[in-house]
N, C-alpha and C positions, 0 to 999 in steps of 0.2 A: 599423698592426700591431694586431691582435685582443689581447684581455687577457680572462682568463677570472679568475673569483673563487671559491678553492676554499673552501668553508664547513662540510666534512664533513674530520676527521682537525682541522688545524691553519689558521686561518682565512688565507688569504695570497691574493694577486696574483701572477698567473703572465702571462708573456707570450706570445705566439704558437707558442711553440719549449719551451714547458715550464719556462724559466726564471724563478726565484722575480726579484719586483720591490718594491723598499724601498717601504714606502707606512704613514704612520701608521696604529698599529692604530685608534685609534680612529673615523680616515677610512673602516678598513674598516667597522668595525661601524655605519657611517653607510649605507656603501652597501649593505649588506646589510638591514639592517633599510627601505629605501627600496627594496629590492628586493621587499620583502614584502607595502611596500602598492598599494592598487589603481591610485592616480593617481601611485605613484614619487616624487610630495613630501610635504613637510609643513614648516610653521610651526617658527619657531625655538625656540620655548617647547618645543613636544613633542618635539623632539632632545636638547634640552638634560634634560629631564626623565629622558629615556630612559637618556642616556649616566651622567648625575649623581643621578639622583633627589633628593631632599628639599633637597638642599644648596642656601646663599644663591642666591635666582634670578639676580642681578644679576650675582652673580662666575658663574653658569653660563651666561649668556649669554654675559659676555665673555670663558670660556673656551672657548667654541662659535664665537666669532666666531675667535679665533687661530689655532682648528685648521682651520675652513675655508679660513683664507689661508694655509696651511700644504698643508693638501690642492690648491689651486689652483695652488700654487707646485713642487708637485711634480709635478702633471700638464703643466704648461705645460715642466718637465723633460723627462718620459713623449713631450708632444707629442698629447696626449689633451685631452678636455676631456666626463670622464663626471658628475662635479658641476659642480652654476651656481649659482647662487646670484642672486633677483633680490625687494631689497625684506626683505620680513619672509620670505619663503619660500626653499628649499633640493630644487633637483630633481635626480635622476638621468635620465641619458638612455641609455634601456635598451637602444638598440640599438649604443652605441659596448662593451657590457660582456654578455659569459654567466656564467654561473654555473651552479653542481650543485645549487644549491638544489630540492627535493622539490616540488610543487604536483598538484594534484588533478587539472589536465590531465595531467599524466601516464597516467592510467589509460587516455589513446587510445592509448596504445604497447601491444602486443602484451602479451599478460598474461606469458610467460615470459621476454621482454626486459626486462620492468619489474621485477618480480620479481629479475633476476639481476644487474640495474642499483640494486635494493634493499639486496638484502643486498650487495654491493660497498660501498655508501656507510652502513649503518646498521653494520654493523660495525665504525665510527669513531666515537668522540665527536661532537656535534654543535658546531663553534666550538670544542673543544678548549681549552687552559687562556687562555683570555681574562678582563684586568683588568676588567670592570666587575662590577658587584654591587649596581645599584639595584634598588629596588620595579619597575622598570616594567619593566626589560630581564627584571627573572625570570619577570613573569610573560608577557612574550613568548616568550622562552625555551624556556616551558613549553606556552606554544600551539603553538608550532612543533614541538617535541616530540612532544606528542599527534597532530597530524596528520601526523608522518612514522609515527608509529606504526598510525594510524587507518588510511594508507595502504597501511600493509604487513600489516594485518590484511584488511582489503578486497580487496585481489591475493589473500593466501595462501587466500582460501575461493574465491575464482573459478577456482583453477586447480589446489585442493588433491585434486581426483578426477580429473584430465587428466596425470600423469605419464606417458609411454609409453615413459621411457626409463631409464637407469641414471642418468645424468647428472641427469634433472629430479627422482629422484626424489630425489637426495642433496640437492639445491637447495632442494626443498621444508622437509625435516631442517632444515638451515643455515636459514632465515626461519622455521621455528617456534620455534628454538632463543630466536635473536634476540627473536619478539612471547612468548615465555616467559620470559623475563630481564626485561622490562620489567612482563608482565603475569602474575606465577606467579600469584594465586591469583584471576584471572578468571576464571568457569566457562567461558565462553564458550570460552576459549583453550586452559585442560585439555581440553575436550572434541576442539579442536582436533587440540591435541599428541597424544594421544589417536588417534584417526584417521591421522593422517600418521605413526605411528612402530605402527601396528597393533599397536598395545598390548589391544587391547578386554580378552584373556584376563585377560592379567594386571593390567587393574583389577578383576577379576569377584573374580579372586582375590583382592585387597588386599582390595574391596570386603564378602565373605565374612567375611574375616579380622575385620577393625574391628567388624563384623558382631556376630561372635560373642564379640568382647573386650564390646560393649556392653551383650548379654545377660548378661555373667556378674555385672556390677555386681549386677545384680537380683536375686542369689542369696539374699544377707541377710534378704530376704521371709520368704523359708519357713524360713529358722533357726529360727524359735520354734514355727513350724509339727509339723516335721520332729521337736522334741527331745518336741511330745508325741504323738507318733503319728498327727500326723494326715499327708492328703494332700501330696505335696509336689511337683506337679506344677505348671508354670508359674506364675506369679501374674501374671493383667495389673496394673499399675499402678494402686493403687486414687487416690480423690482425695481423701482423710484422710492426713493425715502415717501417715509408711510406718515409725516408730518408737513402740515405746512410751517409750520414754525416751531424752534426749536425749544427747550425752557433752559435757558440763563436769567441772571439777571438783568442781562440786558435787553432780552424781548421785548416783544412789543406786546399790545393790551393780553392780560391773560385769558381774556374770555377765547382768544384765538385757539389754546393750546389744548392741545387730545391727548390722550396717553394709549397711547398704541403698542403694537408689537416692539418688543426691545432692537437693536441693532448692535452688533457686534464686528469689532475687528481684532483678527488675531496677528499678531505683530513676528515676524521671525528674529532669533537673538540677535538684538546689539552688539557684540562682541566676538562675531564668530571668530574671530582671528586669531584669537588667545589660543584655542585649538582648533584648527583647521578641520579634521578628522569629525571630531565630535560636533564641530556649528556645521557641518553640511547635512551633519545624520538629524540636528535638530533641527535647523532647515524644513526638512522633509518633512520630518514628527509631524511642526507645528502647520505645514500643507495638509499633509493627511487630517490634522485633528478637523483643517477649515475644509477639507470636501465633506468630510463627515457631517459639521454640521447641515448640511443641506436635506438629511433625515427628521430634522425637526423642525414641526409646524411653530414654535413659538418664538424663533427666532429670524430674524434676518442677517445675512453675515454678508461683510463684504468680500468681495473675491480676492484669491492666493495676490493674484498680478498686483493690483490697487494694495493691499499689504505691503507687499515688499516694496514698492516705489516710496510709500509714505517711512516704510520702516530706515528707511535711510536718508532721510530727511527731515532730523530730530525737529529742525527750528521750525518744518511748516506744520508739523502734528497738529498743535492746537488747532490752528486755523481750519485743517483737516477735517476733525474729528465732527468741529461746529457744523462745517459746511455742511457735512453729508450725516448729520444727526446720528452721531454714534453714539451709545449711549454707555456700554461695553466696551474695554480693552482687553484684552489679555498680552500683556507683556511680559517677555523672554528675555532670559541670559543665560549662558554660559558660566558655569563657575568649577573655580579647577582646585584643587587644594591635593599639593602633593600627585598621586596615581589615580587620585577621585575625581571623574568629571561628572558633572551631573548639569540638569536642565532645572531653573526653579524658573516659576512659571507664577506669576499674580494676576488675579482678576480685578480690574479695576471699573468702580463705578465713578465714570466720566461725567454727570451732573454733578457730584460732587465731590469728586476727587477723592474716593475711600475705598479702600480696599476690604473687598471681601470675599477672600477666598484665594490661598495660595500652596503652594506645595514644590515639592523639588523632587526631580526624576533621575535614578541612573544613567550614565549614558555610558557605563562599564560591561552593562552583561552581556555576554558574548553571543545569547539569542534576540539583544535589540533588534539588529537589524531583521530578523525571519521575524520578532513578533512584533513588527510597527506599528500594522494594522491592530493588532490587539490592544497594545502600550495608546493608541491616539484615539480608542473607542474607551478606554477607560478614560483619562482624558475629557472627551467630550461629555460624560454624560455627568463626571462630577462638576464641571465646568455648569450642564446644563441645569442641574439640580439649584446648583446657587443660586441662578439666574430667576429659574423658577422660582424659588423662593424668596429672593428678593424685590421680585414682581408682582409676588400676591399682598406688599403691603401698599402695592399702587394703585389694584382691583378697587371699580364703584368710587375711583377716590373724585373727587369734585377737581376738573383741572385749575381752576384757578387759585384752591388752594392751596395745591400740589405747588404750584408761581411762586407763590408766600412764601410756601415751607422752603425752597431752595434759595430764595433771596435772604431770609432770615440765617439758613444754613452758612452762607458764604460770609456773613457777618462774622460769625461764631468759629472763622478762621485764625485770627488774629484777639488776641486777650484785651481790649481795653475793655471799662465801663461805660464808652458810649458805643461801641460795636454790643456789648451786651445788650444794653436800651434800643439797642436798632432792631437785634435779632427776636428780641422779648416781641418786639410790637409786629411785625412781621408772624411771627407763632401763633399770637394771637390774633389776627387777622384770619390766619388760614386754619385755627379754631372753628372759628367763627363759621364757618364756609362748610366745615367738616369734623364735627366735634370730636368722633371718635380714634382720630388720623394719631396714632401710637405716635409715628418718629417724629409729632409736631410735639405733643406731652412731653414726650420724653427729653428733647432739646429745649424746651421753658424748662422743662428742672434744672437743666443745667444751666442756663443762664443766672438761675439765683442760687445755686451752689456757685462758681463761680465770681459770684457779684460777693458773699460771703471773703470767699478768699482775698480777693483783691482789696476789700474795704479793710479788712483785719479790723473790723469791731466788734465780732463778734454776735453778730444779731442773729437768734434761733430761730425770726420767725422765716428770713429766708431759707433755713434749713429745711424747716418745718412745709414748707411751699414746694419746697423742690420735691422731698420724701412724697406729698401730697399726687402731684403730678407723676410723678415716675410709677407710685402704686396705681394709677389709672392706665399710664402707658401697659403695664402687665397686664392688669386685668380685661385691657380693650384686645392685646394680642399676646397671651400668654407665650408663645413661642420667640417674642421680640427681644433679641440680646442685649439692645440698646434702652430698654424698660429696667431691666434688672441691674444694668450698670450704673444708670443715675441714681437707681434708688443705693445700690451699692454708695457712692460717693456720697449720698445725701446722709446714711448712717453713719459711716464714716466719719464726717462732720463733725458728728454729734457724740464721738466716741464709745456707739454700740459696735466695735470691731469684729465679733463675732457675726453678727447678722450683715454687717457687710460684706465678710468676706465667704459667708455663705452666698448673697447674691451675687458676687464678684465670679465664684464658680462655676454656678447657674447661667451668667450672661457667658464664660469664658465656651461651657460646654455647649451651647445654643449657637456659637460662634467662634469654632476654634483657630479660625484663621483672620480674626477682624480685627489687626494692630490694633487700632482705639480702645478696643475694649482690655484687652492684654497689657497692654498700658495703662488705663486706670487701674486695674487689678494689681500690675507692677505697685498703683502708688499707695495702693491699701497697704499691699504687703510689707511698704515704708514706714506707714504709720502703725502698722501692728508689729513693728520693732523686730521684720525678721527681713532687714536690707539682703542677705545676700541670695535668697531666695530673688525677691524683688528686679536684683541688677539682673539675674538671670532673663526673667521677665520680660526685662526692660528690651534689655539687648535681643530677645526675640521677635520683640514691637519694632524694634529700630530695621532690623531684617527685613522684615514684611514691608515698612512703607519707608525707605531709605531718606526720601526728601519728607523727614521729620519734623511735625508743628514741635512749638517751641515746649511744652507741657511734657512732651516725650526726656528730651536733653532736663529738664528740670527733673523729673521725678529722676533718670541715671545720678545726677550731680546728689539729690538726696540721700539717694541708696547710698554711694562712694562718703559723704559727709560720716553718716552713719558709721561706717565703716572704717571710718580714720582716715581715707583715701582723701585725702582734702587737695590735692594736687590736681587727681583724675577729677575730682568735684567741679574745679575750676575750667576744667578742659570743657567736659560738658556744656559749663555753663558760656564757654566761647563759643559754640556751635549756636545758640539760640539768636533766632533772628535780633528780638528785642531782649536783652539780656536784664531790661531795668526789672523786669520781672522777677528774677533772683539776686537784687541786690540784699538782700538780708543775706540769705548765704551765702555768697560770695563774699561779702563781708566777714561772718564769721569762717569763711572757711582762708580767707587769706591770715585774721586775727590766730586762728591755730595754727599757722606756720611759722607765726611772728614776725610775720609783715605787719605792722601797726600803720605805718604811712599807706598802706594801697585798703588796707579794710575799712578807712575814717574815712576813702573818698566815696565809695561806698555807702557808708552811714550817713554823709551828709546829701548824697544823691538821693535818697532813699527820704530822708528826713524834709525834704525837701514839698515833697510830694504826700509824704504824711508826718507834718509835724505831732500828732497828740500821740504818737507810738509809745505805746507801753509793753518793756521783753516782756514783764511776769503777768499782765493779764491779755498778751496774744500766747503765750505758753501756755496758760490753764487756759485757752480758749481750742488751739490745734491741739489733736488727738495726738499724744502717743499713747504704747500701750505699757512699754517698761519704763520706769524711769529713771534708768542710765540714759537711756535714748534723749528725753527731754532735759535730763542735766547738761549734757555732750552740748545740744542746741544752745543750751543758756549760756555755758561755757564761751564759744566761738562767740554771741552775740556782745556779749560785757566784757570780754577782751577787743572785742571791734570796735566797742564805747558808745554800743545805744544804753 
């Protein structure tokens, strides 16, 4: 009887007649991966490697060795005999076994037979939810991957202008869709997509569009042009900082300030030494990425030379950055874990210190170096995307209350209630100036979420204010991450959990790279009483912007409290600048170790600052969602002795 091995949907053994056949998985993923190579065997070390990776060799051997008399013992059931096993070596015999498995001979099949035998089978998972998850099997995994993809990219252009019918042309559709899911932002495949779904018009048109969003950055030019009578026609991009003055708080009058084309510097890794090899090839990357930008009109970047001089003189950056009005960083490192190198790479906005927009690149695969140019064009243009985006909430903006907005911003660095009143009055000034400026809204909401927490009295109408403001922030720029995150905290609050962490979603998808945001979503996910989701969260937020406001290390210390972790809680909570911020739990988290003397100093440090504390009406006041969670709290708090 014929036994075929299906490896595309759910990995199984089928018998001649379609019938599923009991067969250890792991025997499958033997046969299958011996499927893949040239000579059908291999040594017992490299099986065992593959199935087990790192684990003791000895016990993987002779957990290699049970499953092949296990596999042998069920074929001799079968009546089969497609492994043998002879000595140190382990073969299949390919002709007792088929399979659906993909290979490159395929391409002799008929391009629209191939093609429709493609998308049948890549419209499944590959091996489907199979137990293993060593080093070797991923990245075979992933070989085998790329080349079912490699091969449906290779079909879809040989046959992508031979449609003759209704049928192949929907066929075509259905395989772009598919190498578009794996590959969105390969040019190669947009162009594709492109083509097969005769879009041309309406990229012209996007293309237009983006076009003229990019020209308008560059309005700011001629603001000071324009206000004394002179010319105010086009300005090409000169190569002198495009400002006379830069916006800090410490500027001078704001009516000076323009909002011009953005400036950018890309930084080469701090670190290269860690690996030699791998920081000279990023190095280059992050050169290549900075010639690249010289294709866009919306940017100004400083040059490779002036990079690397500053990039290796951490202490003058700032001073740097001021002088020559950068407004953009992107900063590099090197990160090595085990045989993984890779580049993570964060976009930083330099008026105020926030990160938006980050990612980490291989620096393992073996066609980096042949596809650099490709690797620092992708690169640039996600780089430029953010840019652009984060620059049309600055388009028509009024500069001096743009002044405001960033003075009140740098307020709203540091948690007190007179940095709050500082930043409130500041927002509102630059209101004033510009009523509908989202990231002004959206930062008042927070100052009376915020002013809320720290008072611990409970007052809804600041809730009620901030909710207010943050539904305006959305509805003035519905795409604003930072709109739907305040309102996020502001439900919160008020213990509607579900509609916070609806918008907590919404700003996360809007901005999947903007720690702040990811971090408050962390601290919903505290108060919706699923901490370890939460630390996950957290510690992604902490990745992204490593020199962490103190709000970050609070919410990890809550999660851990949560979680029993009252040790790690503690740790957390020694990372924070101002730590008096989490004297309540710190308090109860030393009171649940049974430290009684270091949690009363605590309580009276705390007490100190707010004598009228009451635990059971700021517990029915802060949201939890189960209430284990808020017993836990009450627990650590009245063993600390509030």
């Amino acid at each position: 009887m014929a036994f075929v091995l299906n490896t595309f949907g759910r990995l199984q053994l089928v018998d001649g007649e379609g019938s599923l056949v009991a067969f250890p998985e792991n025997g499958l993923l033997l046969l299958v991966f011996l499927l893949t190579i040239g000579e059908g065997s291999a040594d017992r070390t490299t099986l065992a490697r593959f199935l087990w990776g790192d684990a003791d060799r000895d016990v993987a051997l002779s957990t290699l060795r049970k499953l092949i008399s296990r596999v042998k013992a069920r074929q001799a059931e079968l009546g089969i005999n497609i492994l043998s096993s002879q000595g140190n070596m382990v073969s299949l015999d390919r002709k007792s076994l088929s399979s659906d498995l993909l290979s490159e001979t395929d391409e002799a099949v008929a391009p629209f037979s191939l093609l429709k035998h493609l998308v049948k089978l890549l419209n499944q998972p590959f091996l489907g939810p199979v137990h293993c998850h060593s080093r070797e099997f991923q990245q075979w995994l992933a070989e085998r991957e790329k080349c079912h993809i490699d091969l449906l990219a290779n079909t879809l252009k040989t046959v992508s202008r031979r449609a003759q019918s209704r049928a192949e042309s929907e066929l075509l559709r259905k395989a772009a869709i598919i190498l578009f899911r794996t590959e969105p932002k390969d040019p190669d495949t947009l162009q594709l997509l492109i083509e097969i779904f005769k879009a041309e018009e309406e990229v012209e048109s996007l293309r237009t569009y983006f076009e003229q969003r990019r020209n308008s950055i560059s309005r700011g030019i001629a603001v000071r042009g324009a206000s004394d009578g002179a010319d105010t026609k086009p300005v090409r991009p000169a190569l002198v900082p495009s400002r006379e003055k830069h916006v800090t708080a410490a500027s001078l009058e704001p009516e000076g300030v323009s909002i011009a084309i953005p400036r950018l510097v890309l930084l080469p890794p701090r670190n290269q030494s860690i690996h030699p090899q791998a920081g000279f090839l990023a190095a280059s990357l992050v050169e290549d990425i900075t010639i690249g930008f010289c294709a866009f009109n919306s940017l100004q970047v400083i040059a490779p030379y002036s990079a690397v001089q500053i990039g290796h003189h951490m202490e003058t950056q700032k001073a740097f950055f001021e002088r020559h009005h950068v407004n953009y960083i992107l900063d590099t490192r090197i990160s090595n874990a085990g045989d993984d190198v890779t580049l993570f790479a964060q976009l930083i906005f330099f008026d105020q210190n926030q990160i938006v927009w980050a990612e980490r690149f291989s620096l393992d695969h073996r066609d980096l170096v042949k596809d650099r140019r490709t690797v620092s064009r992708r690169i640039a243009l996600s780089i430029s995307s953010e840019i652009e985006r984060h620059e049309a909430l600055r388009e028509d903006l009024n500069p001096a209350a743009y002044h405001r907005y960033l003075v009140g911003r740098r307020h709203l660095a540091r948690l007190t209630l007179p940095n709050l009143r500082r930043a409130r009055k500041e927002m509102k000034a630059a209101l004033s100036l510009s009523p509908d400026f989202a990231p002004a809204l959206s930062s008042m909401a927070r100052t009376y979420s915020k002013e809320w927490l720290l008072t611990a009295r409970g007052d809804i109408d600041l809730l009620k204010t901030a909710e207010t403001l943050a539904k305006q922030a959305t509805e003035t720029r519905p795409d604003f991450a930072d709109g739907y995150r305040e309102f996020g905290v502001a439900k919160l609050l008020q213990g509607a959990f579900d509609e916070s962490a609806e918008a907590m979603e919404v700003a996360e998808s809007l901005a999947p790279h903007y720690a702040d945001v990811i971090a408050d979503y962390a601290d919903t996910l505290v108060h919706c009483s699923l901490p370890a989701i939460a630390l996950r969260k957290i510690e992604r937020a902490i990745e992204l912007n490593p020199l962490s406001p103190d709000t970050y290390f609070w919410t990890a210390a809550g999660a851990n409290y949560a979680l029993g972790e009252f040790e790690a809680s503690l740790d957390y909570i020694g990372q924070m600048a101002d730590a008096s911020l989490a004297d309540r739990l710190a308090a109860a988290s030393w009171a649940m170790l049974g430290h009684q003397d270091k949690a009363r100093i605590f309580v009276r440090r705390f007490r100190e600052v707010n004598p009228d504390f009451d635990v059971d009406k700021w517990l029915s006041a802060v949201p939890s969602k189960e209430q284990w969670h808020k017993d836990l709290y009450r627990e650590g708090l009245k063993k600390a002795g509030f």
